[in-house]
C-alpha positions as CSV (number, residue, x, y, z in Angstrom):
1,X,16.5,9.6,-19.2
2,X,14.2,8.9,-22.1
3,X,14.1,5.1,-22.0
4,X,10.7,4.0,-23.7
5,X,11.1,0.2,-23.3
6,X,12.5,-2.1,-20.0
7,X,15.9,-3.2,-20.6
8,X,15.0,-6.4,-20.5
9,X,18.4,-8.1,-22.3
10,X,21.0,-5.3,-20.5
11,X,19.5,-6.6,-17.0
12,X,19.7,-10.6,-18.0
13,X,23.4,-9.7,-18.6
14,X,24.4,-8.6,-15.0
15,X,24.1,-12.0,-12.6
16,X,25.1,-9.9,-9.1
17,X,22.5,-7.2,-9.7
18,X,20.1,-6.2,-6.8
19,X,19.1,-3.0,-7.4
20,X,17.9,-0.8,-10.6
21,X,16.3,2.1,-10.8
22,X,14.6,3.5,-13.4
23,X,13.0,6.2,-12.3
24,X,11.8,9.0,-14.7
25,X,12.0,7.6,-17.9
26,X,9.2,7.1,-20.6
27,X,8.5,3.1,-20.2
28,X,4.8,2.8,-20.7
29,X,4.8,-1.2,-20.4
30,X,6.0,-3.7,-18.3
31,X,7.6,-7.2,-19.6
32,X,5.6,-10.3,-19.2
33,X,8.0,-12.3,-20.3
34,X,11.0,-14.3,-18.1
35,X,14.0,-12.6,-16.7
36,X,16.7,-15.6,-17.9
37,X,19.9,-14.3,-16.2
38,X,22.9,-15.5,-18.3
39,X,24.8,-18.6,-16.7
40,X,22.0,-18.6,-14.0
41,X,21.1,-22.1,-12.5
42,X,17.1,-22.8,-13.3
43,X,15.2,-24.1,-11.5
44,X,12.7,-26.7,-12.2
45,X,10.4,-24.8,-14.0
46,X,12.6,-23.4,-16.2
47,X,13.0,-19.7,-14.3
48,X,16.1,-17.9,-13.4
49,X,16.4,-16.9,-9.8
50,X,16.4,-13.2,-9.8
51,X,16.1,-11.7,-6.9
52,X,15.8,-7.7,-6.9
53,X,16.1,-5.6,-3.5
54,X,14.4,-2.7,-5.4
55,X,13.0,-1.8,-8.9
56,X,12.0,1.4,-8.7
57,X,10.0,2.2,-12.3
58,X,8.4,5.5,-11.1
59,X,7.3,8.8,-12.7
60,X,7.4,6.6,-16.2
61,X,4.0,7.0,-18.2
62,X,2.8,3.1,-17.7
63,X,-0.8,2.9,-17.8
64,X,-1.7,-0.6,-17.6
65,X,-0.1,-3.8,-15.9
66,X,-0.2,-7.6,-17.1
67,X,-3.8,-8.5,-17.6
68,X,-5.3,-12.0,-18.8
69,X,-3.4,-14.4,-16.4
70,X,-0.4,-12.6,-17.3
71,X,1.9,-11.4,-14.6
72,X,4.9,-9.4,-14.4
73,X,8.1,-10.9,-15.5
74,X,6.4,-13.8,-15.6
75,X,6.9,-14.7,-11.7
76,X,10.8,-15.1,-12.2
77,X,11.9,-12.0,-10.8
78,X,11.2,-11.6,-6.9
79,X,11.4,-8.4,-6.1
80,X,11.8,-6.6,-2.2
81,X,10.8,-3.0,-3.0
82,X,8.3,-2.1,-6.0
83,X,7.7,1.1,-6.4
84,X,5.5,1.9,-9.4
85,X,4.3,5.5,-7.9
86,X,3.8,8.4,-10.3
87,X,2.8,6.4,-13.3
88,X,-0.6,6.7,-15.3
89,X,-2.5,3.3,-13.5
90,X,-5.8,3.0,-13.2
91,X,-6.4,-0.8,-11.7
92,X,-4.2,-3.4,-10.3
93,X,-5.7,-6.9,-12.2
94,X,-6.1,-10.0,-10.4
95,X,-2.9,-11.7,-12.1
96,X,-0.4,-8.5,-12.2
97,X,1.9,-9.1,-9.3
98,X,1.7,-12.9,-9.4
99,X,5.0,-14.4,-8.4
100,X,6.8,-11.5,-7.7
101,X,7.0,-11.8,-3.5
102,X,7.0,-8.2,-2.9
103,X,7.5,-7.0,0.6
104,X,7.1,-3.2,0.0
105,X,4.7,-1.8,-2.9
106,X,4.4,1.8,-3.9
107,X,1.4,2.8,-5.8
108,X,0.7,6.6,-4.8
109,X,0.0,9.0,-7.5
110,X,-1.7,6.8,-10.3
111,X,-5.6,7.9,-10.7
112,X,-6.0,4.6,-9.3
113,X,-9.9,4.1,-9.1
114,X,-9.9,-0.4,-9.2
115,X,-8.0,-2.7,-7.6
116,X,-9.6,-6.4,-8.6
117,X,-10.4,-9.1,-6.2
118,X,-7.2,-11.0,-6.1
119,X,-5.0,-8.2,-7.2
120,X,-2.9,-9.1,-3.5
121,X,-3.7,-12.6,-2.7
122,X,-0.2,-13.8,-3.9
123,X,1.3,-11.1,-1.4
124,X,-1.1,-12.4,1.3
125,X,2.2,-13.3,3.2
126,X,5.2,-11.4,2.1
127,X,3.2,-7.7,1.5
128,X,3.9,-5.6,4.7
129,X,4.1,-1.9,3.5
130,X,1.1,-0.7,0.9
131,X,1.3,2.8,0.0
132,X,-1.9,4.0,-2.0
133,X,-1.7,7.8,-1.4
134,X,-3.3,10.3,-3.8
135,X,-5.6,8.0,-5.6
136,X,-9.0,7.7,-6.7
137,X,-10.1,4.6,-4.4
138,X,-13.8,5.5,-2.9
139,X,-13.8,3.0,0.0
140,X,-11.0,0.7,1.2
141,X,-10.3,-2.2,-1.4
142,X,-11.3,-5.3,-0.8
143,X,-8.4,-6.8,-2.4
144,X,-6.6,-5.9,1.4
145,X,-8.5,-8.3,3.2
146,X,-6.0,-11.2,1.6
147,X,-3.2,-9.8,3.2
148,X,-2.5,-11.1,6.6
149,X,0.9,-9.1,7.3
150,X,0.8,-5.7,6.7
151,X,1.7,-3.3,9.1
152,X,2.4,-0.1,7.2
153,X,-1.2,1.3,5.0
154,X,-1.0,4.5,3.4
155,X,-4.6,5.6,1.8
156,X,-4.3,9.6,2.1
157,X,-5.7,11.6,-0.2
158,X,-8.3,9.7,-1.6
159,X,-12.3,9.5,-1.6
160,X,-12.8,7.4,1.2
161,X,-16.0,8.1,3.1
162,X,-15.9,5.2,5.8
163,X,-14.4,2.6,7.0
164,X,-16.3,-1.3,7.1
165,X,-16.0,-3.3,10.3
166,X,-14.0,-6.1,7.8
167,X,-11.9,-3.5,6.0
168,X,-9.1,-4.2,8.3
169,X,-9.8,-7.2,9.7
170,X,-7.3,-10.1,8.3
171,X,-3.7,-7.6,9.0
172,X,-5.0,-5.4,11.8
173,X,-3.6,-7.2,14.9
174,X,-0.3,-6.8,12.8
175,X,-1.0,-3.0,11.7
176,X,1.5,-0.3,13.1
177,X,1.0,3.0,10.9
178,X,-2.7,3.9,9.0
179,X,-3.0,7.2,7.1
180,X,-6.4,8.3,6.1
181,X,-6.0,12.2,6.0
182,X,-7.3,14.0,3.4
183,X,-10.2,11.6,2.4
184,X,-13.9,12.4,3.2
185,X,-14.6,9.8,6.4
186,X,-17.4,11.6,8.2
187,X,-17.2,9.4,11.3
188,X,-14.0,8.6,13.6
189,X,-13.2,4.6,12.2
190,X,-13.5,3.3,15.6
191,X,-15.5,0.1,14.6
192,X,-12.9,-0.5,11.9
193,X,-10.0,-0.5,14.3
194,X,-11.6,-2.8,16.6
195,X,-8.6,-5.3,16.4
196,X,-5.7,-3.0,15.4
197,X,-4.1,-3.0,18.8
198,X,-0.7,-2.7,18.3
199,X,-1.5,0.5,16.1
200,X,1.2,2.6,16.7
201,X,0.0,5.7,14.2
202,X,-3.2,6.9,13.6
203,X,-3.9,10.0,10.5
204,X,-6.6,11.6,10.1
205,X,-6.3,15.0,9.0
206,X,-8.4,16.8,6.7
207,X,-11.3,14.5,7.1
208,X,-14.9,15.4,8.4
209,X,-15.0,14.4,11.7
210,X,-17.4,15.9,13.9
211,X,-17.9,13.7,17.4
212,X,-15.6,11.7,19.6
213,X,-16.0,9.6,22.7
214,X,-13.4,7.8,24.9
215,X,-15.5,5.0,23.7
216,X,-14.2,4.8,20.4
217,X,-10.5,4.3,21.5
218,X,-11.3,1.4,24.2
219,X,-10.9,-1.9,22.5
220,X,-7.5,-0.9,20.7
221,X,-5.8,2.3,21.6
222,X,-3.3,1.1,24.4
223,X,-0.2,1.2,22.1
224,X,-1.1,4.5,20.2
225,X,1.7,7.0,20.2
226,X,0.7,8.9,17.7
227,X,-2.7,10.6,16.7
228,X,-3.2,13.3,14.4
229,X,-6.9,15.2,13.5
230,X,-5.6,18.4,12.1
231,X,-8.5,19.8,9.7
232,X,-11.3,18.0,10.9
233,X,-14.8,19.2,12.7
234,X,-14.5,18.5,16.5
235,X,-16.2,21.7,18.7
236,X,-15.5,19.9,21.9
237,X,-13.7,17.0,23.6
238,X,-15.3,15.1,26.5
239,X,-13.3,14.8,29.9
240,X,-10.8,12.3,30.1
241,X,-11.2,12.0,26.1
242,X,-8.0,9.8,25.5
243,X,-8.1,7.6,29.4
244,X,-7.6,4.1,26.8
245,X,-4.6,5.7,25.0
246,X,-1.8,5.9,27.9
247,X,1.3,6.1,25.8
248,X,-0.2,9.2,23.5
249,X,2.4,11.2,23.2
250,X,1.6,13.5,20.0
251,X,-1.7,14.3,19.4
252,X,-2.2,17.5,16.3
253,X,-6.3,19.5,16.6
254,X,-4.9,22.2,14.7
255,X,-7.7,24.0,12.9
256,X,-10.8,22.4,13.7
């Protein structure tokens, strides 16, 4: 449709409402205002106690979120599902998603190139699914390192060039599924992955990886099922390559 605003008084009208999607419209700006729900209890600050399953506000043309202390909806909407994929933003400020308690956050697509500081640390314990494909990130954000949940991270297509030995430190003992394919990592991010042992999923396709050792998979490997180096720049595999990673059962070297 060709909605250029958020319906801010048609969704404070409808108390039982969970869901609303309003994908592909022309919104360019978020509320920062509260959601009052009509005949709603407060509570003691005032807010209404909306609680969304899923907003789904992608392929709209925002380009900014709340900024200045500002967050979205003013913290009285909690919402499950975010997905804010598709859209024109370019960094996630510090205050943006205060309040909201997302669990599952959807930023692919965006140009994203900064995500401040604290952009997470109010998701630190709800956030467990983080989607950041086809950005503009150069290395992995440090705004991650306040999340201590996550289990699903999605950073393909991006211009990552290597991993940091902290980059998944504070969530990677919960951490099931990473995708790095199609960044620029030059180096297999075993020192990275150090704690990630209940990794589950491991992506690294269309990277620039030359070497590997059975080293590299010794510390954190036992639970990997799935590992997939499609595109890279291995010549050769030592013997008994993959000895730490019993349960392997789908492993992609296509064209390499």
């Amino acid at each position: 449709n060709r909605l250029s605003h958020f319906p801010t008084r048609a969704v404070e009208a409808l108390r039982e409402l969970s869901g609303l999607d309003l994908r592909g419209n022309c919104i360019q700006q978020l509320p920062t205002g509260s959601i009052c729900i009509e005949g709603e209890g407060r509570s003691s600050n005032g807010m209404a106690k909306v609680r969304l399953e899923k907003l789904d506000l992608g392929e709209n043309l925002i380009d900014t979120l709340p900024d200045n202390g500002d967050s979205l909806f003013n913290g009285s909407v909690h919402i499950r599902d975010l997905h804010l994929d598709y859209n024109r933003i370019h960094t996630i400020p510090d205050s943006a998603l205060r309040g909201t308690y997302v669990t599952r956050l959807h930023l692919a697509s965006n140009g994203l190139t900064t995500i401040e500081e604290r952009a997470f640390h109010s998701l630190s314990s709800t956030l467990v699914y983080l989607d950041l494909n086809h950005n503009k990130l150069k290395h992995v954000p440090h705004a991650l390192t306040h999340l201590k949940r996550l289990r699903f991270l999605h950073l393909a297509a991006n211009q990552i060039k290597e991993l940091q030995r902290d980059d998944l430190a504070n969530f990677g003992h919960h951490l099931q599924v990473l995708s790095l394919n199609e960044n620029q990592l030059e180096q297999f991010p075993w020192v990275a992955l150090d704690n990630c042992t209940n990794l589950v999923e491991l992506n690294l396709a269309h990277n620039h990886v030359e070497n590997l050792t059975s080293a590299m998979f010794h510390d954190w490997a036992f639970d990997l099922e799935v590992l997939n180096l499609k595109g890279n720049h291995l010549v050769q595999l030592p013997a008994r390559l993959f000895r730490f990673a019993p349960k392997l059962r789908e492993l992609n070297l296509s064209f390499n």
